[in-house]
mmCIF file of the N, C-alpha and C atoms, coordinates in Angstrom:
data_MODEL
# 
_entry.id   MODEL 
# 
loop_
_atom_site.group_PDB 
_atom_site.id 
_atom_site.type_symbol 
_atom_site.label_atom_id 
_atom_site.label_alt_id 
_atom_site.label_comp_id 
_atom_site.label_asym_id 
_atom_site.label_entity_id 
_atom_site.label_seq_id 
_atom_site.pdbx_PDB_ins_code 
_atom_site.Cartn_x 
_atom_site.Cartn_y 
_atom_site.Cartn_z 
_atom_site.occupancy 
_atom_site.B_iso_or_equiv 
_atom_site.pdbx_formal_charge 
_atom_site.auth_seq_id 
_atom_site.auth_comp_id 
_atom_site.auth_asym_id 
_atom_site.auth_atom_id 
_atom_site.pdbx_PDB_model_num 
ATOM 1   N N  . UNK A 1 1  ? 90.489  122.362 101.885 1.00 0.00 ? 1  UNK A N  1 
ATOM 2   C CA . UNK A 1 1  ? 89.176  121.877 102.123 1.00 0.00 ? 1  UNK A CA 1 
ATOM 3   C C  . UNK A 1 1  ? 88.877  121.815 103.619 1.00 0.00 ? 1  UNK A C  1 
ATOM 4   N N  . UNK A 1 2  ? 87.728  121.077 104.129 1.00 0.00 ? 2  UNK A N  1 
ATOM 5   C CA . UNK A 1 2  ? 87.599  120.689 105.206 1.00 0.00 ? 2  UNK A CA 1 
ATOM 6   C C  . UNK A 1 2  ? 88.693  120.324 106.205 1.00 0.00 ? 2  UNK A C  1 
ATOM 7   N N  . UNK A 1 3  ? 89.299  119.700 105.478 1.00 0.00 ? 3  UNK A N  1 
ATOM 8   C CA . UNK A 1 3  ? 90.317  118.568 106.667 1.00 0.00 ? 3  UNK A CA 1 
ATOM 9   C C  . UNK A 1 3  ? 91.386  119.790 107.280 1.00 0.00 ? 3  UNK A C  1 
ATOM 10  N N  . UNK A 1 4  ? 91.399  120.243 105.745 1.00 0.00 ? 4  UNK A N  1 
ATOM 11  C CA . UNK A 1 4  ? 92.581  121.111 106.450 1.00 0.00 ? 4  UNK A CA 1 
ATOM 12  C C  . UNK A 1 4  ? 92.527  122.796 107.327 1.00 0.00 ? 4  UNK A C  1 
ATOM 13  N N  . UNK A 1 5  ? 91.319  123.199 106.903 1.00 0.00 ? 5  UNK A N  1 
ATOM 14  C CA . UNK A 1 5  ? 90.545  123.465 108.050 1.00 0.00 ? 5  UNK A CA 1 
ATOM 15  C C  . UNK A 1 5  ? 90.306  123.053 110.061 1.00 0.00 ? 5  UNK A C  1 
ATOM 16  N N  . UNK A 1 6  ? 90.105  121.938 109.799 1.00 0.00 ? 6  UNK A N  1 
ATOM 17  C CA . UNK A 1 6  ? 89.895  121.296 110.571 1.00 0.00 ? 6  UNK A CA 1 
ATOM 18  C C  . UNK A 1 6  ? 91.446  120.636 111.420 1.00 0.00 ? 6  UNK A C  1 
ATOM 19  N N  . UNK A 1 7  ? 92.222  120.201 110.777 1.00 0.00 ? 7  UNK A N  1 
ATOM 20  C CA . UNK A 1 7  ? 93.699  120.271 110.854 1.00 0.00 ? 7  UNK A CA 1 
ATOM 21  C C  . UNK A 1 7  ? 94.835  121.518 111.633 1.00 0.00 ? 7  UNK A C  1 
ATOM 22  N N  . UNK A 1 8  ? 93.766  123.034 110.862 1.00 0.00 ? 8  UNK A N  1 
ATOM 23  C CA . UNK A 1 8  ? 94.387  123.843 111.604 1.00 0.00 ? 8  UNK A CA 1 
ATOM 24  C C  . UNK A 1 8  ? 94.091  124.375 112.890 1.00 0.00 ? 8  UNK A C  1 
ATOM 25  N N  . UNK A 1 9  ? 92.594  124.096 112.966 1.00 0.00 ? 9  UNK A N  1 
ATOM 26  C CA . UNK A 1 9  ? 92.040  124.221 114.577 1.00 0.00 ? 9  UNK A CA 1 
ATOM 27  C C  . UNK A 1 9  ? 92.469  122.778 115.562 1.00 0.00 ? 9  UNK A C  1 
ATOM 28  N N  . UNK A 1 10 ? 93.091  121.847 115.343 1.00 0.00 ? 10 UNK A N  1 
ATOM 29  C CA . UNK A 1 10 ? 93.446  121.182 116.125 1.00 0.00 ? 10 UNK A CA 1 
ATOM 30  C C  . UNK A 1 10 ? 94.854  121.934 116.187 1.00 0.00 ? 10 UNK A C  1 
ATOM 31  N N  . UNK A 1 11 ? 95.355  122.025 115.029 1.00 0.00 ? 11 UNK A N  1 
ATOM 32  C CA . UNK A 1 11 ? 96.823  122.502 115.739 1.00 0.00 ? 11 UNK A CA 1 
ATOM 33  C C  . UNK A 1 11 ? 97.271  124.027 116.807 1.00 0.00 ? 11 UNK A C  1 
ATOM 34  N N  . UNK A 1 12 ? 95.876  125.228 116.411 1.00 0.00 ? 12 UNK A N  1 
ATOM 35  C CA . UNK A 1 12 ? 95.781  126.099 117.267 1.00 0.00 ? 12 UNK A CA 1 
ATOM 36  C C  . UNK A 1 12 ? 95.193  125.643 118.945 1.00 0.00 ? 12 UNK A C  1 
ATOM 37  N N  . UNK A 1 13 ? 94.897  124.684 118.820 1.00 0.00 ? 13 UNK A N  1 
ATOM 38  C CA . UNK A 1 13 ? 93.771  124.154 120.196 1.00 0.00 ? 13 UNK A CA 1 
ATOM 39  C C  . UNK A 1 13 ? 95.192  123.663 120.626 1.00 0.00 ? 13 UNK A C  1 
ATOM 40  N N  . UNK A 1 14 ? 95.952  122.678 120.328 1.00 0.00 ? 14 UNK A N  1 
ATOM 41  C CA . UNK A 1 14 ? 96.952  122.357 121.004 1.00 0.00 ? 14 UNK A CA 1 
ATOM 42  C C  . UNK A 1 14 ? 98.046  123.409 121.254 1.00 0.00 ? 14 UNK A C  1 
ATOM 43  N N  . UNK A 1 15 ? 98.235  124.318 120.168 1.00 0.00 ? 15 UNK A N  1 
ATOM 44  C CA . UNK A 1 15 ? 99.328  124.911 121.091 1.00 0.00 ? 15 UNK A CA 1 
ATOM 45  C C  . UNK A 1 15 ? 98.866  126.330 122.110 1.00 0.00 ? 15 UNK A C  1 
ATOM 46  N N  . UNK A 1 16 ? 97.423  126.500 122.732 1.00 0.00 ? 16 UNK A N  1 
ATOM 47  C CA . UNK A 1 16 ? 96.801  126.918 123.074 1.00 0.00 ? 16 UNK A CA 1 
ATOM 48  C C  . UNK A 1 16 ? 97.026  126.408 124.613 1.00 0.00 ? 16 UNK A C  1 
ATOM 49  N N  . UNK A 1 17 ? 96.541  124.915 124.397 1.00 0.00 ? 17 UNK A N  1 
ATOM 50  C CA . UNK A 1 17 ? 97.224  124.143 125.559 1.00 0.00 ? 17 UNK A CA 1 
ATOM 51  C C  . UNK A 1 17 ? 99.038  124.292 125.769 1.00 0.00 ? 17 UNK A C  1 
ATOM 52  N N  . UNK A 1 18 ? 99.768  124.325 125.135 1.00 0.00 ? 18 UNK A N  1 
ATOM 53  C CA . UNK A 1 18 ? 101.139 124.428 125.647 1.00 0.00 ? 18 UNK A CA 1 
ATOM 54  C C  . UNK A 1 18 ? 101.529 123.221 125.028 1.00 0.00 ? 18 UNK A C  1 
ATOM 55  N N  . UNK A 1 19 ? 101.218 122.519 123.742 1.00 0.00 ? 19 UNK A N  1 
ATOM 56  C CA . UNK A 1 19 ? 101.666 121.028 123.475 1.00 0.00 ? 19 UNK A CA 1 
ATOM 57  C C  . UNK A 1 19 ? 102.527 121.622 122.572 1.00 0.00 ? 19 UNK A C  1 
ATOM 58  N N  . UNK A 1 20 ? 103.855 120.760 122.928 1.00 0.00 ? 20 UNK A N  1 
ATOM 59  C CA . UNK A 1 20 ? 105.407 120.991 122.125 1.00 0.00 ? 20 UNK A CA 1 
ATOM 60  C C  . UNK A 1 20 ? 106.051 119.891 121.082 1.00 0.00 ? 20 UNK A C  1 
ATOM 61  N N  . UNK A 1 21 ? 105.030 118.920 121.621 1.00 0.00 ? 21 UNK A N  1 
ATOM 62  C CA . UNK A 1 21 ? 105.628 117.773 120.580 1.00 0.00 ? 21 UNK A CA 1 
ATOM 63  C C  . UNK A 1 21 ? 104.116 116.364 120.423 1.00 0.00 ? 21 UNK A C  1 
ATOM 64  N N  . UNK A 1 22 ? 103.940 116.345 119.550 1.00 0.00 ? 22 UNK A N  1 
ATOM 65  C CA . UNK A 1 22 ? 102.918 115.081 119.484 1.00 0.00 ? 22 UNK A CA 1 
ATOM 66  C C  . UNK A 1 22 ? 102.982 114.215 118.557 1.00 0.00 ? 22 UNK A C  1 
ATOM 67  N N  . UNK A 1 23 ? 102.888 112.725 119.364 1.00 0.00 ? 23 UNK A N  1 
ATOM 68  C CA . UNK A 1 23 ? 103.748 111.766 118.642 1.00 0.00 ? 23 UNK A CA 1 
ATOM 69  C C  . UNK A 1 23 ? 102.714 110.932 118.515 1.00 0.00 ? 23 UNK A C  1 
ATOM 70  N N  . UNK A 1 24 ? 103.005 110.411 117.277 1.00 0.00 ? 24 UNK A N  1 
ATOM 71  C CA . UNK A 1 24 ? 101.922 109.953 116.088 1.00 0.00 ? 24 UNK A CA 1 
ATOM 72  C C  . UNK A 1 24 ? 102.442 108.376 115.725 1.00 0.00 ? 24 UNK A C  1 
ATOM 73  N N  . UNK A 1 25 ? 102.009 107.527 116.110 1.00 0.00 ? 25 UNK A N  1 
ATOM 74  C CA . UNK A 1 25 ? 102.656 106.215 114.995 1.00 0.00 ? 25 UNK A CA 1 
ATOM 75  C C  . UNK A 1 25 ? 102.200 106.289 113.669 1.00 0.00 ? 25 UNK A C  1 
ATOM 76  N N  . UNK A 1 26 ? 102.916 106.232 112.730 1.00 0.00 ? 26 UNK A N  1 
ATOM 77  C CA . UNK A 1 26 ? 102.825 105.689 111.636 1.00 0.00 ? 26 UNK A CA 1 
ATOM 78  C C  . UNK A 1 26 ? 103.313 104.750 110.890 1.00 0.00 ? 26 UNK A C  1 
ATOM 79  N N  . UNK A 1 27 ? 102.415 103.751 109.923 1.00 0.00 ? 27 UNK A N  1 
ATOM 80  C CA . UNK A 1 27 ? 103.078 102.737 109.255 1.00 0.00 ? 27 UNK A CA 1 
ATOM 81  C C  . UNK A 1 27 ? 104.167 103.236 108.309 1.00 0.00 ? 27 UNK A C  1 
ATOM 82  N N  . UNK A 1 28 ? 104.737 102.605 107.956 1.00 0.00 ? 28 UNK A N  1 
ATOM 83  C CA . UNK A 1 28 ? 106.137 102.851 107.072 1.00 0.00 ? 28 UNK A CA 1 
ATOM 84  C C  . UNK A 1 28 ? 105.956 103.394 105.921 1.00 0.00 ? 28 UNK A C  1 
ATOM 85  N N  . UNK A 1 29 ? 104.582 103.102 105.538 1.00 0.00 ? 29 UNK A N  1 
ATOM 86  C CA . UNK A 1 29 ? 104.270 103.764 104.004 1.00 0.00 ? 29 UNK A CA 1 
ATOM 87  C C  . UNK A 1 29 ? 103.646 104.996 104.323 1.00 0.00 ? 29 UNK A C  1 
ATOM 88  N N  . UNK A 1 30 ? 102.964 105.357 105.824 1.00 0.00 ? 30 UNK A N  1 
ATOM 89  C CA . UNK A 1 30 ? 102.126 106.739 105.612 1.00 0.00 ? 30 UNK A CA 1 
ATOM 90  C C  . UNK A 1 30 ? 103.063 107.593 106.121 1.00 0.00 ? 30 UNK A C  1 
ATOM 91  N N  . UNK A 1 31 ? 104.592 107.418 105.916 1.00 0.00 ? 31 UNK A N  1 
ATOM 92  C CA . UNK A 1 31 ? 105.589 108.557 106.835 1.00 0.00 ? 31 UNK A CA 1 
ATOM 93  C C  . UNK A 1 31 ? 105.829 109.661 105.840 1.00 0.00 ? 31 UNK A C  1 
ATOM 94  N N  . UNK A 1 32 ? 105.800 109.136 104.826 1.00 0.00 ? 32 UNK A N  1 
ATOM 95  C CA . UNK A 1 32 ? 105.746 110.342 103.823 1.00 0.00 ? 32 UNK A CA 1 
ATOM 96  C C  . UNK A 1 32 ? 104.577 111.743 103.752 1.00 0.00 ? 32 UNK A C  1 
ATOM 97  N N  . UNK A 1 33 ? 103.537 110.841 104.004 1.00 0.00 ? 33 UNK A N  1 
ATOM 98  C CA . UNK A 1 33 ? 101.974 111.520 103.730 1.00 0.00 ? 33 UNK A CA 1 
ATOM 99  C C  . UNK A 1 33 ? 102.186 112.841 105.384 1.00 0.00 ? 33 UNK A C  1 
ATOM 100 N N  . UNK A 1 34 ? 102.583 112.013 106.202 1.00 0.00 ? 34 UNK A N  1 
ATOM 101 C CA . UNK A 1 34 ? 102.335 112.967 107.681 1.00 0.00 ? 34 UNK A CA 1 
ATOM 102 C C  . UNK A 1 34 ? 103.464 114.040 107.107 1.00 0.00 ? 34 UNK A C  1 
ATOM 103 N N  . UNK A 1 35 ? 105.171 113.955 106.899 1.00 0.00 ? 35 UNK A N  1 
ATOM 104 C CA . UNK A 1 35 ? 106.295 114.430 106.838 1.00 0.00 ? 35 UNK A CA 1 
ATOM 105 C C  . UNK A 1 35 ? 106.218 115.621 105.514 1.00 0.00 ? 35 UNK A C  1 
ATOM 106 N N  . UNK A 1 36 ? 105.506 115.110 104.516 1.00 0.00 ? 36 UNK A N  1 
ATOM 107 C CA . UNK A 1 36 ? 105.485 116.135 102.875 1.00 0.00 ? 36 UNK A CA 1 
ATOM 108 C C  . UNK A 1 36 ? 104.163 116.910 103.129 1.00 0.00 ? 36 UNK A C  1 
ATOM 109 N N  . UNK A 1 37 ? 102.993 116.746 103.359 1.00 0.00 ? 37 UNK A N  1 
ATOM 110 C CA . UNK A 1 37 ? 101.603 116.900 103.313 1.00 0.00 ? 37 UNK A CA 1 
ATOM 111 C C  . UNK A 1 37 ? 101.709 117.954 104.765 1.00 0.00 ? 37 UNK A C  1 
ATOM 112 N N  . UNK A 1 38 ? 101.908 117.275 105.914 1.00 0.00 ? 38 UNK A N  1 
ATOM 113 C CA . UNK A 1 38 ? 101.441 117.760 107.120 1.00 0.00 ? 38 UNK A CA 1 
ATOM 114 C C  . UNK A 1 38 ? 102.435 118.669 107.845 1.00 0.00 ? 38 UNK A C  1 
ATOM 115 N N  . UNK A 1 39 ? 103.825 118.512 107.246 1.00 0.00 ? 39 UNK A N  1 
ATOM 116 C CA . UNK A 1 39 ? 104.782 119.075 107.939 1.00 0.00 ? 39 UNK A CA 1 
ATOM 117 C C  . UNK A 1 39 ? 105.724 118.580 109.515 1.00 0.00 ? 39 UNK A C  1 
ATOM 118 N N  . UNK A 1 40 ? 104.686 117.500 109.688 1.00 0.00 ? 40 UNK A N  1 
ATOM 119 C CA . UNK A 1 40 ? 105.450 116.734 110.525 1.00 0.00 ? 40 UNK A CA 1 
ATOM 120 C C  . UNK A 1 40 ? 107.057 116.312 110.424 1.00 0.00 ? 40 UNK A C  1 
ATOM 121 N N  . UNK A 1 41 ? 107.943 116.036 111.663 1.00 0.00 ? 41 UNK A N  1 
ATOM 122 C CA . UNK A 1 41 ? 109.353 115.702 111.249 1.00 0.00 ? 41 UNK A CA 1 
ATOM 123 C C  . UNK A 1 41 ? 108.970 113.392 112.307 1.00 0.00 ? 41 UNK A C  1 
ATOM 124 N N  . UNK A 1 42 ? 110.315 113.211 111.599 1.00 0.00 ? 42 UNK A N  1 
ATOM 125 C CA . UNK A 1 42 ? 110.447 112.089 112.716 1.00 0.00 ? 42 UNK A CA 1 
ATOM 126 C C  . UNK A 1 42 ? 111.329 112.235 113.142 1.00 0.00 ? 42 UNK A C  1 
ATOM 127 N N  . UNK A 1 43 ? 110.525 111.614 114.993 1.00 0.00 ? 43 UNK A N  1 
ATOM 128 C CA . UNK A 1 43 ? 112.426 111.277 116.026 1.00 0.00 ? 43 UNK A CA 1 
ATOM 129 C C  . UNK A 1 43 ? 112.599 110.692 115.866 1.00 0.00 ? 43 UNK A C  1 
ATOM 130 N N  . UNK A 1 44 ? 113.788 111.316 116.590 1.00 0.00 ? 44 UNK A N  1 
ATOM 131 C CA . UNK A 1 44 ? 115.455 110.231 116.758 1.00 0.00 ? 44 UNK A CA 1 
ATOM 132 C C  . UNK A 1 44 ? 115.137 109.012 117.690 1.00 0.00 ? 44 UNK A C  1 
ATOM 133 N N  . UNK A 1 45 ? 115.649 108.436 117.581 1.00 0.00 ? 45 UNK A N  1 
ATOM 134 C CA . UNK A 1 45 ? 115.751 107.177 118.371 1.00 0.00 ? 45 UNK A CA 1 
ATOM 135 C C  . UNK A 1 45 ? 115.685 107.899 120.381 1.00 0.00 ? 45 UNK A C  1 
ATOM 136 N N  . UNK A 1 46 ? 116.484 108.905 120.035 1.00 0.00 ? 46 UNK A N  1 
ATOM 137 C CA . UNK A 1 46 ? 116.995 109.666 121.536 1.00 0.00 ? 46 UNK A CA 1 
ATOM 138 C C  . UNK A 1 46 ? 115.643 110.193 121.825 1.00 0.00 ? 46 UNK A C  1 
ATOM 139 N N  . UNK A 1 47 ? 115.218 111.166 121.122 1.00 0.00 ? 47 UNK A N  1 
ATOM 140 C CA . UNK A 1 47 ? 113.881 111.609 121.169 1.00 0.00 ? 47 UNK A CA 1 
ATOM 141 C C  . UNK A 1 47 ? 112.597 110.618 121.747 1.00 0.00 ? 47 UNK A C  1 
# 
């Protein structure tokens, strides 16, 4: 749909700019939704 549309022109706009990593807070329950849905990973503590 839309979003994801819209989802993929932010992600071409950023790596357009040269962005390698973008860090997102999420609550404990939406880590699934970013990680299964969006493809996002989470860092490490080191990270």
């Amino acid at each position: 749909g839309y979003f994801q549309s819209l989802f993929s022109c932010i992600g071409s706009l950023l790596a357009n700019l040269n962005v390698k990593n973008l860090v997102l807070p999420a609550a404990e329950g939406a880590e699934s939704i970013w990680t299964k849905k969006f493809g996002f990973n989470k860092l490490s503590d080191e990270e």
